[in-house]
C-alpha positions in Angstrom: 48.4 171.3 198.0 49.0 172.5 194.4 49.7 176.0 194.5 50.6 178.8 191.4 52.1 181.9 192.1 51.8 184.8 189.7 53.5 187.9 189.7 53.5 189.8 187.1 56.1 193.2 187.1 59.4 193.9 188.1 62.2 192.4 190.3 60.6 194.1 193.3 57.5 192.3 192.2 59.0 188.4 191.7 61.5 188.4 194.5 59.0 188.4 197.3 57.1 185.7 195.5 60.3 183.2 195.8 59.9 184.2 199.7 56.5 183.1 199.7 56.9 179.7 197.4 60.3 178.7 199.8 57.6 179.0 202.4 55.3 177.2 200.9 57.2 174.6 200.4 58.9 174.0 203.4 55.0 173.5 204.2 54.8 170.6 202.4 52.6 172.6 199.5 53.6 171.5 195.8 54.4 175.8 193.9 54.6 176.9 190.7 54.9 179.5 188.5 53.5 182.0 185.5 55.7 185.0 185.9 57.3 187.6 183.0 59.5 186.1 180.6 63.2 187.3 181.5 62.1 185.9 185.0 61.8 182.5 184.2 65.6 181.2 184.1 66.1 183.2 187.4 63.5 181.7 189.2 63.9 177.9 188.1 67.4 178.2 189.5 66.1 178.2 192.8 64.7 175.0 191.8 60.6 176.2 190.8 59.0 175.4 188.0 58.2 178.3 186.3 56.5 179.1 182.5 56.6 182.1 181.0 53.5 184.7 180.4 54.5 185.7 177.2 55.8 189.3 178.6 59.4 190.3 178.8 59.2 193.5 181.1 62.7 194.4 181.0 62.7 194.5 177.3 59.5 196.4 177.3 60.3 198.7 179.6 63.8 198.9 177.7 62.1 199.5 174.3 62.8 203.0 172.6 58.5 203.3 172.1 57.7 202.8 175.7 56.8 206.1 177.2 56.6 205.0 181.5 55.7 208.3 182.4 52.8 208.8 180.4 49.3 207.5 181.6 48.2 207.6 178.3 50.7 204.7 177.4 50.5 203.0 180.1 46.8 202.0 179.7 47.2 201.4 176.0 50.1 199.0 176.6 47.7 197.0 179.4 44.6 197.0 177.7 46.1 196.1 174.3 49.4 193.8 175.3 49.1 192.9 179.1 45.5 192.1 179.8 45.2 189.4 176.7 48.2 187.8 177.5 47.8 187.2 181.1 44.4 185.8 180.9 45.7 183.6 178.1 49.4 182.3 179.8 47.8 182.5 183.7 45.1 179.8 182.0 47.2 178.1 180.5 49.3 177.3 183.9 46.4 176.8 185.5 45.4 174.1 183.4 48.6 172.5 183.9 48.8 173.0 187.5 45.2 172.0 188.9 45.9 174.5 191.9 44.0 174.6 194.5 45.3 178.5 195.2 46.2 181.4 192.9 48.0 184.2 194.2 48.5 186.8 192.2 51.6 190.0 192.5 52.0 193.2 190.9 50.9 194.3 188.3 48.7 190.9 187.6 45.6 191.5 186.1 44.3 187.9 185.5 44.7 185.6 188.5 41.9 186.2 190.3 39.7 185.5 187.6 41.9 182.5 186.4 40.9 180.8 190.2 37.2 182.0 189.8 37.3 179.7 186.6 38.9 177.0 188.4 36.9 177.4 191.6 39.6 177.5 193.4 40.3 181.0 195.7 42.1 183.5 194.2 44.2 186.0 196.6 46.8 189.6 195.2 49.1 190.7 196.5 50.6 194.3 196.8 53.8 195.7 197.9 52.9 199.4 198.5 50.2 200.5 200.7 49.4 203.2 198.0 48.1 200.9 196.0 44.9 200.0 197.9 41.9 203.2 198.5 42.1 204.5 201.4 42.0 208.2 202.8 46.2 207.6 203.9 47.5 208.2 200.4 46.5 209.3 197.0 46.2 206.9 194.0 49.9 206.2 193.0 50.2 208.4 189.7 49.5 211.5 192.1 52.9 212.6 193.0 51.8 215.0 196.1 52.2 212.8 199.3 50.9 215.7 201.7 47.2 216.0 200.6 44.3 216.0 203.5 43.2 212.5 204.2 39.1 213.7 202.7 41.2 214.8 199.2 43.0 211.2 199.5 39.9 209.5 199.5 37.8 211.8 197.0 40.9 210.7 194.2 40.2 207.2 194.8 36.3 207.8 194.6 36.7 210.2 191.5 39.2 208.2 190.0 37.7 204.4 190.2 35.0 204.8 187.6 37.3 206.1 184.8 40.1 203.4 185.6 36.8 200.5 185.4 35.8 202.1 182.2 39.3 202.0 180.5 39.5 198.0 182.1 36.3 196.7 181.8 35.9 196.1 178.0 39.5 194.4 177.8 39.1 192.3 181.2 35.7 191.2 180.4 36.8 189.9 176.7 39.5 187.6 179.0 36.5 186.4 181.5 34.6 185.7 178.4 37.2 183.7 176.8 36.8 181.6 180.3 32.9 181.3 180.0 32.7 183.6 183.1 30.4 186.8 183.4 31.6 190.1 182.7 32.0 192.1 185.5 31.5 196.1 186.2 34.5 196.7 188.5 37.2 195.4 187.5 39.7 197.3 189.6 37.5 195.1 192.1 37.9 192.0 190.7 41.3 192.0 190.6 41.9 192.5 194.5 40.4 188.8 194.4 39.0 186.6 197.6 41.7 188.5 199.4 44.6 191.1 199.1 47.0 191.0 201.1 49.4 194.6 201.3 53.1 193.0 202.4 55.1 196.3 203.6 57.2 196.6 206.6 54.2 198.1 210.0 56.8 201.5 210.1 58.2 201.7 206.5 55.0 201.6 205.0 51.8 201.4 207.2 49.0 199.6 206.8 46.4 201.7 205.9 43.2 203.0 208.6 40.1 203.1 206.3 40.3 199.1 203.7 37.5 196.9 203.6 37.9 193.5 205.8 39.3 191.6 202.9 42.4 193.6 202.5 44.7 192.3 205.2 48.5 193.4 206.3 51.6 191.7 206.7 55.2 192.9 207.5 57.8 193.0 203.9 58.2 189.5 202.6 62.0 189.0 202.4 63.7 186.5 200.5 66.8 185.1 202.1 69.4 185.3 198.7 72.6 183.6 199.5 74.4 185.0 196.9 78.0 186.7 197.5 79.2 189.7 196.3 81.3 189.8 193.3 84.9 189.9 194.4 86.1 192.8 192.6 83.5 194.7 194.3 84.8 193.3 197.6 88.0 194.1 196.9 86.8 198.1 195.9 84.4 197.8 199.4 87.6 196.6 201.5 89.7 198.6 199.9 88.5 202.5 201.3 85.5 204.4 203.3 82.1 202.8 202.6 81.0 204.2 199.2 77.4 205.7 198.3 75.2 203.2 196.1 73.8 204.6 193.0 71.3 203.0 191.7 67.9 202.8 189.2 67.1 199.4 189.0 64.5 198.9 186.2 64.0 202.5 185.4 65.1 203.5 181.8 64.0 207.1 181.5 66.0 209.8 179.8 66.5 211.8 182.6 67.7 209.0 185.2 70.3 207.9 182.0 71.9 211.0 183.3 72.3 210.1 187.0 75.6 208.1 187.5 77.5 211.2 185.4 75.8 213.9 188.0 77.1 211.5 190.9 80.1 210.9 189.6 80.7 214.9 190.0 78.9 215.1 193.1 80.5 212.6 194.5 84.0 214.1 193.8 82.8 217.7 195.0 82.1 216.4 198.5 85.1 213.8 198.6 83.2 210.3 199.1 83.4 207.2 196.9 80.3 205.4 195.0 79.4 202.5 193.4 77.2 202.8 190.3 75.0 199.4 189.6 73.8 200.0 185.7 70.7 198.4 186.2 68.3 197.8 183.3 69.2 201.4 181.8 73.1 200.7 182.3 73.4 204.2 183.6 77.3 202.5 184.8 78.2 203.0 180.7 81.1 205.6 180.6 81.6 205.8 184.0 85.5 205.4 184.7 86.7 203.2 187.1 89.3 204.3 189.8 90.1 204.1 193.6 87.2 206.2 194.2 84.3 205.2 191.6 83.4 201.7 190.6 81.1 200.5 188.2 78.9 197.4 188.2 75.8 195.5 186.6 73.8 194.8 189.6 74.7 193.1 193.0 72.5 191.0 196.2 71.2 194.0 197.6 71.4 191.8 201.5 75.1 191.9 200.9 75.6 195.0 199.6 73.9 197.6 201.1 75.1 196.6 204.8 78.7 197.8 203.8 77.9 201.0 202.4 77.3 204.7 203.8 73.9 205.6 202.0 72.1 205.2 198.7 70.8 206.6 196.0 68.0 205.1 194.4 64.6 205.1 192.2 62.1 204.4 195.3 61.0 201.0 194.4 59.6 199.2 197.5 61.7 196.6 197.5 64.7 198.6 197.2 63.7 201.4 200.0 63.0 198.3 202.3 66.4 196.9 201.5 68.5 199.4 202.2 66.0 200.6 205.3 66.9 196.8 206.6 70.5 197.4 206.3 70.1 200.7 208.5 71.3 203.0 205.9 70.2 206.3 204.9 68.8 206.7 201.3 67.4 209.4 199.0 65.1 208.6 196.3 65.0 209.9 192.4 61.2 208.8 192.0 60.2 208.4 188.1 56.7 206.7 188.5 53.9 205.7 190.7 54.6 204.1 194.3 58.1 205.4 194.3 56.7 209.1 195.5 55.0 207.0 198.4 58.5 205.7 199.2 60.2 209.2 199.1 57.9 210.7 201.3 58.4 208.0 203.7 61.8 208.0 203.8 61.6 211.9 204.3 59.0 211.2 207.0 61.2 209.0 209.1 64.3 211.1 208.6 66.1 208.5 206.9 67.6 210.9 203.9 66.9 214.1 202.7 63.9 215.7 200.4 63.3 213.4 197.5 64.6 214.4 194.0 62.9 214.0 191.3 64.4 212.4 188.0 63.0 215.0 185.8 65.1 217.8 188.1 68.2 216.0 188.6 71.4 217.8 188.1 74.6 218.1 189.5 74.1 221.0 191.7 70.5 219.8 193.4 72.4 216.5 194.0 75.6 217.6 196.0 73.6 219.1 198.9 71.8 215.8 199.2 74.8 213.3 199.0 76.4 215.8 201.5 73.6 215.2 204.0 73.2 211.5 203.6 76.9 211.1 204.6 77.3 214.2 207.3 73.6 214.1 208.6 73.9 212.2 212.3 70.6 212.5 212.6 69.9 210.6 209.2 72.9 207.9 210.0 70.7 207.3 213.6 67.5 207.4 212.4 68.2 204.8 209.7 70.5 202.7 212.0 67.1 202.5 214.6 64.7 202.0 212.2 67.2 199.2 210.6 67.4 197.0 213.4 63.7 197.0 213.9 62.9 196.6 210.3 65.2 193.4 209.9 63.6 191.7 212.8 60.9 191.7 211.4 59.2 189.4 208.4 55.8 189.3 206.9 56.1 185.6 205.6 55.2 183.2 208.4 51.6 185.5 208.6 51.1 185.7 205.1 51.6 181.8 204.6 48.8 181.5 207.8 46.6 183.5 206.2 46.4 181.5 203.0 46.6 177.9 204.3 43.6 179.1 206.8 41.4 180.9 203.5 41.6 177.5 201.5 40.7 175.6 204.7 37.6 178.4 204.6 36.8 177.3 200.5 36.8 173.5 200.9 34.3 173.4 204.6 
């Protein structure tokens, strides 16, 4: 069968998709897809066909005006740019796909009604348990992880009408362009015939208290053959196994700063890093030398088994990545799920307390680069978790679970 994948977000919300449509394939099923803009080349070369849905994230998020951090932005910027555009470009590959499936990832706001229109199921997918209601976690812009379970819930309760009222009038102007009905909750709608939460059983736990149609699978991991550049292999051969230092799509002020404070850190406590700039090219002035180097980004499967620890933003498919590889991390949270991902990893002893991007200095950071490489208890607790974690993958289940809810449409 015909089926369109659309994620909509950032690397950590595409690269499980190309997990799911190698799957797919190798099923026999026909995939395409409607993902951002500055994803398209990168997933046609793994032979997909893929159209664009008129968003370039990286350069939004890389924009001088766009302010992550604020909720005020944030909603402007998705009822005003991502809302419209989705409906429009999600339609559009609909139309040219006839699927018989939608799956939606991310940050997508449209699939699910795109498939209503086509009458075809629609399914979403998340990547953070956070990011479904449920008395195990807040909503993700709350940053405090340690709330009672009857406070968790009373957010989500409190919260849902004001985030339906900010959606509804945008959403419903996209179902009306489709000739379908408006709808009260969006927030609802977009969860779809089915939402599946793919995060790793110990990493992230599927949450207690979700209606039926939310289901769970392990992490979705895409197997990315690419090698290592060979300078870097040359650097990683060359010495002790360096820290990673890393922010991956996050561009604000504060992180800019990070790669100078690890730099210093690094050189107070004696160990070597590698800095990856990332989309905020936090590697710009860093110096090169026996102990430091600098690079653009690197396969994460390649890299992270060959160094001591990392340092990252929390996204969940970067904690999962270096949790696989059985190293320990500590997280620099900015936004959203990522404060899910630092409490986690502080949960499970795999690094030390989280630090926030907004308190990052040289002096909060030495202690914690100290522990990831010192800590035994950190090295063994990551090492056990690691070797369960990479055993494991959510992909076989979640392509069950969609062949068998089509079978359910068409009897």
């Amino acid at each position: 069968m015909r089926i369109l994948l659309a994620p909509h977000g950032t690397r950590g919300d595409v690269q499980p998709m190309l997990a799911l449509a190698v799957a797919l394939t190798s099923r026999g099923h026909e995939v395409s897809f409607v993902a951002p803009t500055n994803s398209v080349e990168w997933i046609a070369s793994f032979g997909f066909e893929c159209r664009p849905d008129g968003i370039d994230v990286e350069q939004t998020i890389r924009a001088p005006e766009t302010q992550l951090q604020s909720l005020r932005w944030q909603v402007r910027y998705v009822i005003g740019v991502v809302i419209p555009r989705l409906f429009q470009s999600v339609a559009a590959a609909a139309d040219a796909v006839n699927p018989a499936l939608i799956v939606g990832a991310g940050a997508q706001m449209a699939a699910t009604s795109v498939a209503e229109q086509c009458g075809v199921p629609g399914a979403s997918v998340v990547f953070a348990p956070c990011a479904v209601p449920s008395s195990d976690a807040p909503p993700p812009m709350i940053h405090r992880q340690t709330l009672p379970a009857w406070l968790n819930r009373g957010l989500w309760r409190w919260g849902a009408p004001f985030a339906d009222a900010a959606l509804r009038p945008a959403m419903n102007a996209g179902r009306d362009r489709l000739g379908l009905p408006p709808h009260k909750r969006p927030t609802l709608l977009m969860g779809g015939n089915l939402m599946i939460v793919a995060s790793d059983r110990e990493l992230g736990p599927f949450p207690r208290d979700v209606p039926p149609r939310v289901v769970g699978t392990d992490a979705w991991i895409f197997d990315d053959q690419h090698a290592i550049d060979p300078g870097l292999d040359d650097f990683l051969r060359a010495g002790s196994p360096p820290i990673y230092v890393g922010l991956g799509s996050m561009v604000a002020e504060p992180g800019l700063t990070l790669a100078s404070h690890a730099v210093a850190a690094a050189r107070s406590i004696g160990c070597r890093l590698v800095v990856a700039g990332g989309w905020a090219r936090i590697d710009r002035g860093v110096e090169p030398s026996d102990t430091v180097m600098a690079i653009q980004e690197a396969p994460h499967a390649a890299l992270f088994p060959r160094v001591a620890a990392a340092v990252h933003h929390g996204g969940a498919g970067t904690t999962a990545a270096v949790a696989r590889a059985g190293r320990p991390q500590l997280i620099v949270p900015h936004i959203l799920d990522q404060y899910y991902w630092a409490h986690r990893v502080q949960t499970l002893g795999l690094g030390p307390r989280a630090l926030p991007v907004e308190n990052l200095t040289t002096e909060q950071l030495i202690p914690r680069l100290r522990s990831l490489v010192e800590s035994s208890a950190f090295r063994e607790n990551a090492r056990t978790l690691g070797t369960r974690v990479a055993a494991r993958d959510g992909i076989p289940d979640a392509v069950t679970i969609l062949e068998k809810m089509v079978a359910a449409h068409r009897k």
